[in-house]
N, C-alpha and C positions, 0 to 999 in steps of 0.2 A: 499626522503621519503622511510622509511621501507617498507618490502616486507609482502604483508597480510597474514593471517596466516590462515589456513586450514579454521577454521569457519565461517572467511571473504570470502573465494572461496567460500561455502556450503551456504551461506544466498544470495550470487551473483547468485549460481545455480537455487536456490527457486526464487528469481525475476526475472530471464528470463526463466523458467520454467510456471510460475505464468501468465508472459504477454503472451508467445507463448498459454498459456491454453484456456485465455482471448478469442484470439483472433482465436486460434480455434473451441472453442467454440461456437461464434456468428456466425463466417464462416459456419458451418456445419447447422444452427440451422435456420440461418436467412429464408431461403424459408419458414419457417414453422411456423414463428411467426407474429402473426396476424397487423395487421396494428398499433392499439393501446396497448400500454405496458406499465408499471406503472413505473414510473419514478422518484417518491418521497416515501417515506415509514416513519412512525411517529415513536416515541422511544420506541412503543412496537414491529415494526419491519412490522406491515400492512403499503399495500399500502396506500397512500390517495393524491395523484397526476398521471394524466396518462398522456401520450403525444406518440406521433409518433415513429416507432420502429427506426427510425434513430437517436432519443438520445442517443441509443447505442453505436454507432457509437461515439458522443461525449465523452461519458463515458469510450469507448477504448482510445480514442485520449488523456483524461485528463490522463489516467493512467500511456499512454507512454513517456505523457509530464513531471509526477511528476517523474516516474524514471527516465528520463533525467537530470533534475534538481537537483535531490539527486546526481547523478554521478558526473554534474557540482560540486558540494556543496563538494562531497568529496574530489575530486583534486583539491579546492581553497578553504579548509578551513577558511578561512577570512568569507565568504556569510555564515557561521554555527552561530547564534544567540544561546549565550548560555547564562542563569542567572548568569552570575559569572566571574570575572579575572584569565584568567588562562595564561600562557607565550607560546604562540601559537607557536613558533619554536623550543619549545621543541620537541625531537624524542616522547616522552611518550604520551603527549599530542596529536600528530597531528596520533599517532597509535591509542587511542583511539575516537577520532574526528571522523576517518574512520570509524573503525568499527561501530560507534554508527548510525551515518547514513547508512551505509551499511544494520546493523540491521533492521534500521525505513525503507528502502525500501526495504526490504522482507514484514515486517508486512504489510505495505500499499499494497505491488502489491496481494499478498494471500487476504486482507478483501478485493480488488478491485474485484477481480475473485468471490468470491464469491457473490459478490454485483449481477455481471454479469448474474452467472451460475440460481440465486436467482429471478431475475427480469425475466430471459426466461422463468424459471418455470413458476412461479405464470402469466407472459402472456397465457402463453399454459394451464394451470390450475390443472398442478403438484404439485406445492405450496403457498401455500396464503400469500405471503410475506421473509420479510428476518430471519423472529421470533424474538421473544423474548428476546436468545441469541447472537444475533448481537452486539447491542448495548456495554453492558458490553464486549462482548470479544474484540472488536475494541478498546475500551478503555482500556481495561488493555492490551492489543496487544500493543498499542501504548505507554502506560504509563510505564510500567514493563523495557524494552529496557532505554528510555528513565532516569528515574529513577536510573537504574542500570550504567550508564555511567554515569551520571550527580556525581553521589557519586564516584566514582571512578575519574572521574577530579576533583575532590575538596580534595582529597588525594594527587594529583599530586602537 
């Protein structure tokens, strides 16, 4: 497999940057968050689910599991579900394969952190939610990347 290239180091920086924030985050934070903390939020970004501040806890644990899994995904491109025939032992192909996943978990461990940083607040009563701008930005976070690889392996 090709050697990744500078952006693929810098989107790998952002997702363990991203988890260590995560997770220092809650660390520092936890004595001080109240028992109950909201734990579902509706698509204008308000709470409207609460539960026990140890979902947090699940919400680190899902986070560290989905960048696991991406990292699996990326050195056994085969588990990569993609719309389309592409010739998977291509060099081209399996350089883009990477990066494209690499990409998807930056975007996911950054909207995870903020999900995090979002929920302490509005438990402590910093912020009322995740807003507004969650929604759309996680979405086109997630679709732009996405999008942008998918056309570029359909060239390949």
């Amino acid at each position: 497999m090709e050697r990744r290239s500078t952006l693929d180091w810098l989107y790998e920086g952002v997702s363990v940057a991203a988890l260590a924030a995560a997770c220092g985050d809650v660390a520092i934070h936890w004595s001080a968050l109240p028992e109950r903390i909201p734990t579902h939020f509706g698509a204008g970004g308000t709470p409207n689910g609460w539960g026990g501040k140890s979902m947090l806890l699940i919400l680190l644990a899902t986070t560290v599991l989905v960048a696991i899994l991406l990292t699996v995904a990326e050195r056994y491109q085969r588990l990569i579900n993609i719309p389309m025939r592409v010739d998977r032992d291509s060099p081209e192909v399996q350089r883009l394969l990477r990066s494209m996943v690499i990409a998807m978990k930056a975007v996911i461990t950054v909207m995870f952190v903020w999900i995090v940083d979002l929920t302490m607040r509005t438990a402590v009563g910093e912020a009322n939610g995740l807003g507004a701008a969650f929604l759309p930005v996680f979405l086109g976070g997630t679709f732009a990347p996405a999008v942008y690889y998918l056309t570029k392996l359909k060239k390949v």
